[in-house]
PyMOL CGO cylinders between C-alpha atoms (Angstrom):
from pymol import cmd
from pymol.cgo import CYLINDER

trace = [
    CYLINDER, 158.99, -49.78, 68.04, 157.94, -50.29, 71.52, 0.3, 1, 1, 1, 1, 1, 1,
    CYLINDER, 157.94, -50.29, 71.52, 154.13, -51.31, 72.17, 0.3, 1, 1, 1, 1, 1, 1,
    CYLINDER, 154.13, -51.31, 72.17, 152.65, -50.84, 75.14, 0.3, 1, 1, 1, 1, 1, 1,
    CYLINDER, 152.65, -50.84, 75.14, 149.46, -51.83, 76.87, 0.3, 1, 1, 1, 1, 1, 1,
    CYLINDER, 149.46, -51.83, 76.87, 148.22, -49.76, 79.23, 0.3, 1, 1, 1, 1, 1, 1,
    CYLINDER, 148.22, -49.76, 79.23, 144.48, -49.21, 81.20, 0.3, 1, 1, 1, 1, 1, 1,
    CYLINDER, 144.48, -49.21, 81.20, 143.43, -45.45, 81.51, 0.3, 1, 1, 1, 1, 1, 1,
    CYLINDER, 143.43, -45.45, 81.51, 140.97, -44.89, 84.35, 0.3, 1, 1, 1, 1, 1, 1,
    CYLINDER, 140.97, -44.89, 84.35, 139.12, -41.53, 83.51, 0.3, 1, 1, 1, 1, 1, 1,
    CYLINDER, 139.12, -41.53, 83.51, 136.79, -39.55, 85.70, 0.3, 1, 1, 1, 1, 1, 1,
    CYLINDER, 136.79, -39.55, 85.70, 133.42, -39.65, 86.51, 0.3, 1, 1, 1, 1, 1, 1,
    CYLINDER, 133.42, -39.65, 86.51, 132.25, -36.26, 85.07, 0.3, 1, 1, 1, 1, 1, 1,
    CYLINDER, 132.25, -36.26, 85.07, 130.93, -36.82, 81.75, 0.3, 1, 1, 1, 1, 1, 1,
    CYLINDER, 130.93, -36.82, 81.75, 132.76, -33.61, 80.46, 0.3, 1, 1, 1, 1, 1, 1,
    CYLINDER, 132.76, -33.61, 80.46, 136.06, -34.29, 81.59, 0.3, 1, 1, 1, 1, 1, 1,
    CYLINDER, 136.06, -34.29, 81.59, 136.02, -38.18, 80.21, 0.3, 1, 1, 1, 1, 1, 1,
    CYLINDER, 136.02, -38.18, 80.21, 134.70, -36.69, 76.84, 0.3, 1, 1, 1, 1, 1, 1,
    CYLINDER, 134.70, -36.69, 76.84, 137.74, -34.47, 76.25, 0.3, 1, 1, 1, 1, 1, 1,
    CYLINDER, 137.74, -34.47, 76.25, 140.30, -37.29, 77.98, 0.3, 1, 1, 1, 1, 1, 1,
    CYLINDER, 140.30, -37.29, 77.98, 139.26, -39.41, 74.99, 0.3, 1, 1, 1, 1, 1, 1,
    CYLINDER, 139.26, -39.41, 74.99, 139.08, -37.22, 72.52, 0.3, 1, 1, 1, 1, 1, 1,
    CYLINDER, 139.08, -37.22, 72.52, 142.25, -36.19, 73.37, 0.3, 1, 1, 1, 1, 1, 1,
    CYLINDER, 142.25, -36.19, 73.37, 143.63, -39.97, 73.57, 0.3, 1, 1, 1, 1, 1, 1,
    CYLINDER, 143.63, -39.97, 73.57, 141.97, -40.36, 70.14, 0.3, 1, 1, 1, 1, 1, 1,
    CYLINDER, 141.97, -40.36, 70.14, 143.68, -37.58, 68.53, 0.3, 1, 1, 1, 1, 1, 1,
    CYLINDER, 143.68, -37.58, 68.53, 146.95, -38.55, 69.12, 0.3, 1, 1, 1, 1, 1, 1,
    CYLINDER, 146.95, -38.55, 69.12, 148.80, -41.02, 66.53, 0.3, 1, 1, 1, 1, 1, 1,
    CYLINDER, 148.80, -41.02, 66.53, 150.99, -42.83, 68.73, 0.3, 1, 1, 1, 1, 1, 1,
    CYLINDER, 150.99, -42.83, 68.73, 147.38, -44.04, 71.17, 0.3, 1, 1, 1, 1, 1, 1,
    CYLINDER, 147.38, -44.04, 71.17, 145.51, -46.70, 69.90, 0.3, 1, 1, 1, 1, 1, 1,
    CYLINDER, 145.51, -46.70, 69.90, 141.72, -46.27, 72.25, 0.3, 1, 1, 1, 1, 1, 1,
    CYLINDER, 141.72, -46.27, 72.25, 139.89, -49.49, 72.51, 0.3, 1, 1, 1, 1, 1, 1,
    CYLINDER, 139.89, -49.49, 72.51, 136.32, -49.68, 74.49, 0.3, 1, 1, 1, 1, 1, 1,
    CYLINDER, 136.32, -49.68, 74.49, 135.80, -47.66, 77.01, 0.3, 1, 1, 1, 1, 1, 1,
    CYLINDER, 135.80, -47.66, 77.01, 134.26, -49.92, 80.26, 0.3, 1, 1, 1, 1, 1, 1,
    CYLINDER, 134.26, -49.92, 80.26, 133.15, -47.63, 82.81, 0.3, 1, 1, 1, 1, 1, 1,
    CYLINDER, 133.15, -47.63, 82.81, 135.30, -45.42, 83.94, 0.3, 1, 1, 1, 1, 1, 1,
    CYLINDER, 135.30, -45.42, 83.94, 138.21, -47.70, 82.29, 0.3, 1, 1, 1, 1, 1, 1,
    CYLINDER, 138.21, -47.70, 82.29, 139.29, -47.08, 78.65, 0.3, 1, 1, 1, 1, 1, 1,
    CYLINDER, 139.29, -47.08, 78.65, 142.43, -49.95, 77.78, 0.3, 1, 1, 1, 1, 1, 1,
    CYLINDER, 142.43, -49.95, 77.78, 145.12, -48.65, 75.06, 0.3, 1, 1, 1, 1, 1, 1,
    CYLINDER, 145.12, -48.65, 75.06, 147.93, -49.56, 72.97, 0.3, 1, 1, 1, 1, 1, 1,
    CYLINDER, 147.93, -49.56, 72.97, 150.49, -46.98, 72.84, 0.3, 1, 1, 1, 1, 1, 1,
    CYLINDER, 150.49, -46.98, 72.84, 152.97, -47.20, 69.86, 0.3, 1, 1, 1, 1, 1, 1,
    CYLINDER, 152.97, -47.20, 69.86, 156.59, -44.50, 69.70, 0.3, 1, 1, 1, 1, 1, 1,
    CYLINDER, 156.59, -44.50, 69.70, 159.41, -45.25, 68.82, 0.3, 1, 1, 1, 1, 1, 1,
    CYLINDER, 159.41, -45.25, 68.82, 161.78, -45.72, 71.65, 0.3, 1, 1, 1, 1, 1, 1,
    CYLINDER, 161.78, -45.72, 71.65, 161.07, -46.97, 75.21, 0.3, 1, 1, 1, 1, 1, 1,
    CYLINDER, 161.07, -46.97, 75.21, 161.90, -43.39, 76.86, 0.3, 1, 1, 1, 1, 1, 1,
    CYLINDER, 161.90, -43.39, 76.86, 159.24, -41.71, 74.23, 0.3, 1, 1, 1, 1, 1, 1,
    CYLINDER, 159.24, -41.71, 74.23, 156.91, -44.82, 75.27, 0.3, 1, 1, 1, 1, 1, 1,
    CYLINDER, 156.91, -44.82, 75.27, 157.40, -43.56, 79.11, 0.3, 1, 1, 1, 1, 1, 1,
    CYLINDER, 157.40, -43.56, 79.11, 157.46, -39.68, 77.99, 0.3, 1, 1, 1, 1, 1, 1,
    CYLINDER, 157.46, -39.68, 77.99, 153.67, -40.47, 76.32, 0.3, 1, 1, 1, 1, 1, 1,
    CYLINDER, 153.67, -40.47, 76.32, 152.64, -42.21, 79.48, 0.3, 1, 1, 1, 1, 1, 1,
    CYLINDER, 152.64, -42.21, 79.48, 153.07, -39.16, 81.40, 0.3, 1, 1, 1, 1, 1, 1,
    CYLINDER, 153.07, -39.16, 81.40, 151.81, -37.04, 78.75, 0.3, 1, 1, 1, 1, 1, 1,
    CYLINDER, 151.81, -37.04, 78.75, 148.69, -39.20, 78.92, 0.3, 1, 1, 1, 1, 1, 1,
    CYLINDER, 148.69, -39.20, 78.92, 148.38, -38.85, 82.91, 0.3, 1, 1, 1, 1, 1, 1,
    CYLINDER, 148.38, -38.85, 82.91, 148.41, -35.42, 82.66, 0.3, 1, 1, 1, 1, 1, 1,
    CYLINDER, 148.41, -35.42, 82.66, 145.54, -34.70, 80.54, 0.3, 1, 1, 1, 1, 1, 1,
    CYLINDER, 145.54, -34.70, 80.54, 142.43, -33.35, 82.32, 0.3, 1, 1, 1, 1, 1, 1,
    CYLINDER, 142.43, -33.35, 82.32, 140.19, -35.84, 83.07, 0.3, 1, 1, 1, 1, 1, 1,
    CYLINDER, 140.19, -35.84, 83.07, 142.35, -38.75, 83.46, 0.3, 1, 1, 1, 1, 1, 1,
    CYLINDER, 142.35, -38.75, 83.46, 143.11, -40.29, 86.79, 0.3, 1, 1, 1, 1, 1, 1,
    CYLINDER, 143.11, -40.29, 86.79, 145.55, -43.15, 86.82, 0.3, 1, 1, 1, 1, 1, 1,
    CYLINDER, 145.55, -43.15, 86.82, 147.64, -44.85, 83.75, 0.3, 1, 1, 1, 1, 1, 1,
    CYLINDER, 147.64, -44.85, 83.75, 148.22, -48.31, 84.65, 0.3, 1, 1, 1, 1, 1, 1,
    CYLINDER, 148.22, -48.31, 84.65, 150.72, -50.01, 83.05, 0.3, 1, 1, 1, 1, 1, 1,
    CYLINDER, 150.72, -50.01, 83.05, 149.66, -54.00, 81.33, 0.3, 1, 1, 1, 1, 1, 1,
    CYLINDER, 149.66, -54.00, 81.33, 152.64, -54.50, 79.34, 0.3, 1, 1, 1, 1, 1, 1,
    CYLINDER, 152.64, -54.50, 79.34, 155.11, -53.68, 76.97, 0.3, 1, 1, 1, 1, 1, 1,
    CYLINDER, 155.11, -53.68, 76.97, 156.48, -55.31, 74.02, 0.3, 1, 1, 1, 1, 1, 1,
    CYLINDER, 156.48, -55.31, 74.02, 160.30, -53.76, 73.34, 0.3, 1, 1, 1, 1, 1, 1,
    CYLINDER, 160.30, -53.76, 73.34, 161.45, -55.73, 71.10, 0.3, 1, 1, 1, 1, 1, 1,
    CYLINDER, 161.45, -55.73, 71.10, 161.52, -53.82, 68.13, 0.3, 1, 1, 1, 1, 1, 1,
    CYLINDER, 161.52, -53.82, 68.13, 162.93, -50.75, 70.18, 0.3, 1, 1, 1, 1, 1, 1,
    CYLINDER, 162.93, -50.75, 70.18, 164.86, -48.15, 68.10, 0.3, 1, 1, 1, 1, 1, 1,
    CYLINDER, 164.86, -48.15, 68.10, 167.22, -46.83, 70.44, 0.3, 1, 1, 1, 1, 1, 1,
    CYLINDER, 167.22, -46.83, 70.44, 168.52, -50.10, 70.80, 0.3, 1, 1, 1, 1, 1, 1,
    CYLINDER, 168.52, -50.10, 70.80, 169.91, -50.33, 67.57, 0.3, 1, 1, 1, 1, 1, 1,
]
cmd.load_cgo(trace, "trace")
């Protein structure tokens, strides 16, 4: 199972970074830590590499967030490599 650490800048407007996280927190495979501003980091947890890059831009579509940046990624216990 990839891991993957990524920063999720949201926007400003309290409305839009409301539903961007609960969003984020209603999904299985998105672990949301502390949000810091307009900066919320997360660990994001599928079972492949391509789903871990299909969830990314999954993520940076939802209203209200602006920019996934990418901190790491673990893939060492990838499934599709096996």
């Amino acid at each position: 199972m990839p891991i993957a650490s990524v920063v999720i800048t949201l926007d400003a407007r309290a409305t839009l970074h409301d539903a961007a996280l609960a969003a984020l927190r209603d999904d299985e495979r998105v672990e949301v830590g502390n949000r810091v501003g307009a900066r919320v980091p997360a660990v994001l947890e599928t079972r492949t590499a391509d789903e871990g890059e299909a969830l990314v831009r999954e993520i940076a579509s939802v209203p209200g967030v602006l920019l996934v940046e990418l901190v790491g990624v673990d893939r060492s216990l990838d499934e599709g490599d096996a």
